[in-house]
Structure formats: structure tokens, C-alpha cells
MIDOSE-1310 file (N, C-alpha, C; in nm, 2 decimals, decimal comma, always signed):
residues 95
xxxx	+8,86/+9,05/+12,12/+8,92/+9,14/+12,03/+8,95/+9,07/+11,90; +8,92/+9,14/+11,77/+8,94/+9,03/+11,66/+9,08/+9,06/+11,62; +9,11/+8,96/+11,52/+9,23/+8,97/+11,44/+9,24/+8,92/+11,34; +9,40/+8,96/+11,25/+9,39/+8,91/+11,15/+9,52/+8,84/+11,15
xxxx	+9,49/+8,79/+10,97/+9,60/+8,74/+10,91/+9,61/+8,77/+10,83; +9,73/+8,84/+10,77/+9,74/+8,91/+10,62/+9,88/+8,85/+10,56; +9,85/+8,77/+10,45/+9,93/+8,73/+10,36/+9,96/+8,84/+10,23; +10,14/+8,83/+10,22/+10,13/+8,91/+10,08/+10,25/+8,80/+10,00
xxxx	+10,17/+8,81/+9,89/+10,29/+8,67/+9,79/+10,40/+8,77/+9,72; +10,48/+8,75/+9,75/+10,57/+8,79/+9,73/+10,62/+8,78/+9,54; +10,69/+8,62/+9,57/+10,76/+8,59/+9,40/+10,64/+8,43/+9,41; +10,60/+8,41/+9,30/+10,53/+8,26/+9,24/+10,65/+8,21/+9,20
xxxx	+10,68/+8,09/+9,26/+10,78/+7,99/+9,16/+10,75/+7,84/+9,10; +10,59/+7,81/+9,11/+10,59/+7,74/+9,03/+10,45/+7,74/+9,06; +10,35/+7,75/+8,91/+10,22/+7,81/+8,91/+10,10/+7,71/+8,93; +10,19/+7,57/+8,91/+10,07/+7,50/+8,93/+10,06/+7,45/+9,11
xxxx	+10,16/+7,44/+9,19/+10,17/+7,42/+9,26/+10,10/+7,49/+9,35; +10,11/+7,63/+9,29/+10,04/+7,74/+9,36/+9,92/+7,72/+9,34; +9,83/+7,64/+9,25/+9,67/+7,70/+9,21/+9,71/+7,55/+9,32; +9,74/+7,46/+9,35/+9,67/+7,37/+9,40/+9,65/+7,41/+9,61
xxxx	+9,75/+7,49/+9,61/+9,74/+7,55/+9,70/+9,59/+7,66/+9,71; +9,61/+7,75/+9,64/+9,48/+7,84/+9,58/+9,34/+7,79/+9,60; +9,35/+7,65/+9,54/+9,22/+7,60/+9,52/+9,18/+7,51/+9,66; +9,26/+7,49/+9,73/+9,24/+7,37/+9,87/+9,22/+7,51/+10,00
xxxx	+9,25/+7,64/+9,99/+9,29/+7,65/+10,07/+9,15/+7,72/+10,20; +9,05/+7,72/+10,12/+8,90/+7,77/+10,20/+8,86/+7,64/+10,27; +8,89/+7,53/+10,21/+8,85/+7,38/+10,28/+8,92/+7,40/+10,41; +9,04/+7,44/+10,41/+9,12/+7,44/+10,57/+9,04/+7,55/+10,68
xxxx	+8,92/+7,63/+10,62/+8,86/+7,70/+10,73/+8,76/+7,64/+10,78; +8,72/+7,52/+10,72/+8,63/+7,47/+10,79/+8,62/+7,42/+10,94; +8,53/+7,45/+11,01/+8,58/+7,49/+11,19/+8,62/+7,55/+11,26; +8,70/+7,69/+11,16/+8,71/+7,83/+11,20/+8,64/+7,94/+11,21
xxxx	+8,60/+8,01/+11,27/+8,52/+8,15/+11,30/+8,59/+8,25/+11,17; +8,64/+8,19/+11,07/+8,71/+8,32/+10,96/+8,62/+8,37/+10,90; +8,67/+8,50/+10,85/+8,56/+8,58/+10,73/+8,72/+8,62/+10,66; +8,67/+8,59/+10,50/+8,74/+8,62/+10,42/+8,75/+8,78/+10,39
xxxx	+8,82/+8,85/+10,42/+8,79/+9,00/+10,41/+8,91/+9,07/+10,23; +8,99/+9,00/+10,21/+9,06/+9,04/+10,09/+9,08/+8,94/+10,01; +9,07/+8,90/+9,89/+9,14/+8,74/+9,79/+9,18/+8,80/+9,68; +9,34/+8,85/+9,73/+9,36/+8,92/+9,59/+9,32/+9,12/+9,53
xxxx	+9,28/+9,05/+9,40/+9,18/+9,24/+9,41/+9,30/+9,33/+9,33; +9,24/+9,41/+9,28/+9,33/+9,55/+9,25/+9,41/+9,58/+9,43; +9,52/+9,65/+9,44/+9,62/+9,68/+9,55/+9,71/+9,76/+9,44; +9,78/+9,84/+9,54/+9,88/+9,93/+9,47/+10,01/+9,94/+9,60
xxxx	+10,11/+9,90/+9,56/+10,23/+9,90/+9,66/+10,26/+10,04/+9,71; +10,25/+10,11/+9,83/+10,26/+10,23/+9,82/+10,41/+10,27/+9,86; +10,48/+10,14/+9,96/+10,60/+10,16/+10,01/+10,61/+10,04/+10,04; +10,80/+9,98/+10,03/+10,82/+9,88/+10,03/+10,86/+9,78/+9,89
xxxx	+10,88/+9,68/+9,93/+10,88/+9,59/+9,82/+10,79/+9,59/+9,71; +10,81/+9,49/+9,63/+10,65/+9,47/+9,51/+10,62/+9,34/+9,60; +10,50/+9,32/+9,58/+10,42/+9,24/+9,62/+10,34/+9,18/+9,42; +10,28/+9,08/+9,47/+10,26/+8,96/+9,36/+10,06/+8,98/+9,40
xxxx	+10,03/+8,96/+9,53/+9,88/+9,02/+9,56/+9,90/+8,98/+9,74; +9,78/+9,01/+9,74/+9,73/+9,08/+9,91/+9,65/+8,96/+9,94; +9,64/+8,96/+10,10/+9,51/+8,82/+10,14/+9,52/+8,84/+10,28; +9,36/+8,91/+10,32/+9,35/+8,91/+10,45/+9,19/+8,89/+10,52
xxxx	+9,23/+8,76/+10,62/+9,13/+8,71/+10,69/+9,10/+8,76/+10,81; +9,04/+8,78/+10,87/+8,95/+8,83/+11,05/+8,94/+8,68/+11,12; +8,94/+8,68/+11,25/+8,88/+8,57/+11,30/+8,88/+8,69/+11,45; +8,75/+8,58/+11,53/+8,73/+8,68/+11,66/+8,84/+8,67/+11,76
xxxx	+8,96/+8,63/+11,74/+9,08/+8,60/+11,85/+9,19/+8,58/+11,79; +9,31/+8,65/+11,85/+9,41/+8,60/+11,80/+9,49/+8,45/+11,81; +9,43/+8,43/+11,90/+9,42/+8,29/+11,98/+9,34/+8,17/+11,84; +9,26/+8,21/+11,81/+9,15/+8,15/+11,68/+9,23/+8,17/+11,55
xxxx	+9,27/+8,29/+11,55/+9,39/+8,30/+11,40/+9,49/+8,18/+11,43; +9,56/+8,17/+11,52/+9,74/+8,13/+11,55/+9,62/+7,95/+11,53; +9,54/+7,94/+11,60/+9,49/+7,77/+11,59/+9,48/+7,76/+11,44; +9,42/+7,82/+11,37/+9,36/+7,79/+11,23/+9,50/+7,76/+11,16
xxxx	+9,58/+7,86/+11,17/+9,76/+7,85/+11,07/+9,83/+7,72/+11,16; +9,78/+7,68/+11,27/+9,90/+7,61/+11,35/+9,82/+7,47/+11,30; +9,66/+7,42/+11,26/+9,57/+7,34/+11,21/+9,67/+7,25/+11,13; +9,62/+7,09/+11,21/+9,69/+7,03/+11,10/+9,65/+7,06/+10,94
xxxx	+9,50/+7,09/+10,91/+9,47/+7,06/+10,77/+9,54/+7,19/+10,69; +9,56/+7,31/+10,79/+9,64/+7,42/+10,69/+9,82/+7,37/+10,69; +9,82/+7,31/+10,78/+10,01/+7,29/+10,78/+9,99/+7,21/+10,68; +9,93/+7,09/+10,67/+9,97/+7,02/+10,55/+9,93/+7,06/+10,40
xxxx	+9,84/+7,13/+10,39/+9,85/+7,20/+10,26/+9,92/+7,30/+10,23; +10,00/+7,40/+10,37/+10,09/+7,51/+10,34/+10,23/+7,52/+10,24; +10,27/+7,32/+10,28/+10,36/+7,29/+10,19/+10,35/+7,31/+10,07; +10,20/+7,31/+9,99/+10,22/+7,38/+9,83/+10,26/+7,50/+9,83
xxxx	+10,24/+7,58/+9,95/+10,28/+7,74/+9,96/+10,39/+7,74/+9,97; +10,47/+7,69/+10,05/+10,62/+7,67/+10,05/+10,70/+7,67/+9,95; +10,64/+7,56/+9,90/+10,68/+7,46/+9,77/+10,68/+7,56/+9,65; +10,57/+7,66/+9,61/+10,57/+7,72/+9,52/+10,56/+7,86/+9,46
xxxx	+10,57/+7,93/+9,62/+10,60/+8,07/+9,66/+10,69/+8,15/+9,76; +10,66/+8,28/+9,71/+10,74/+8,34/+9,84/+10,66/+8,42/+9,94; +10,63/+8,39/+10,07/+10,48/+8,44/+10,14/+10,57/+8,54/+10,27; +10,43/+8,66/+10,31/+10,53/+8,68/+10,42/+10,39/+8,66/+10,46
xxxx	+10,37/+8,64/+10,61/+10,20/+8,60/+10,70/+10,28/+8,65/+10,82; +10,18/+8,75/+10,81/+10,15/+8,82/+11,00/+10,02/+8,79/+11,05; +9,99/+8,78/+11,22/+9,89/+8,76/+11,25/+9,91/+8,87/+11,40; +9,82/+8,96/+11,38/+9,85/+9,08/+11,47/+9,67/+9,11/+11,50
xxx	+9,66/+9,15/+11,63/+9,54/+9,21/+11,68/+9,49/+9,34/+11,64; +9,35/+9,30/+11,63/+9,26/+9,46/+11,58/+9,27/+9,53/+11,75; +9,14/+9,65/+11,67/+9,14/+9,68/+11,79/+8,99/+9,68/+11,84
């Protein structure tokens, strides 16, 4: 059963910190089953907070999502995400 992970950025607080995050962060799928399915894009908040933009990846397992986020090479780059935003990440099953 596949799944995702949907990131929404909430507030940017420091921009370069963020592109360096931005720009490292497709190298951490390497040796995951991901498909990039949203990067950003026009979105319109319909309810809820404001959101800053959208990001949502597929992998065939939720078991395969939780490894790829739990991955050393994404934990150590997450720290620019930390470091320079406000993120909320769910990883919840299709159907």
C-alpha cells in the first residue's frame, strides 16, 4: 500500500539556509523508491493556517517513507530545515 509525505513550510527564517536545504534535499533520495509528486506550485489555503508552499512525495510503504525521513543522509541535512524554517511533515498511508 503506498504512502506519503507531505510537507507544508510554514514561516522561512533564514533564506539562505533554506536554499541550502532546497538544493541538497533530492540527493537524500537516493536509494529510495520516491516519486516526487508536488515541489511547491501554485496551492491556495482553503482552511487553516497560511502556509509558505506544499511538498508531497509517494513511496510504495509506509515503512519506506518513515526509513527515507529516519535516513541518516536526510537527518543530517534536516538540520538546515530546522535551522531555517517552520515545517509541519506527516507521513500517513494511501489507499
Amino acid at each position: 500500500m503506498p504512502a506519503y509525505i507531505v510537507f507544508t513550510r510554514e514561516k522561512t527564517r533564514n533564506q539562505v539556509e533554506y536554499d541550502e536545504y532546497k538544493s541538497s534535499v533530492r540527493a537524500t533520495l537516493v536509494g529510495h523508491s520516491a516519486k516526487l509528486l508536488a515541489l511547491g506550485g501554485n496551492y491556495e489555503v482553503l482552511e487553516g493556517a497560511a502556509t509558505e508552499g506544499v511538498f508531497l512525495m509517494e513511496f510504495p510503504s509506509y515503512d519506506e517513507a518513515a526509513a527515507w525521513y529516519s535516513s541518516p543522509a536526510y537527518r543530517a541535512l534536516s538540520v538546515h530545515r530546522w535551522e531555517s524554517s517552520d515545517h509541519r511533515c506527516v507521513i500517513f498511508e494511501g489507499v
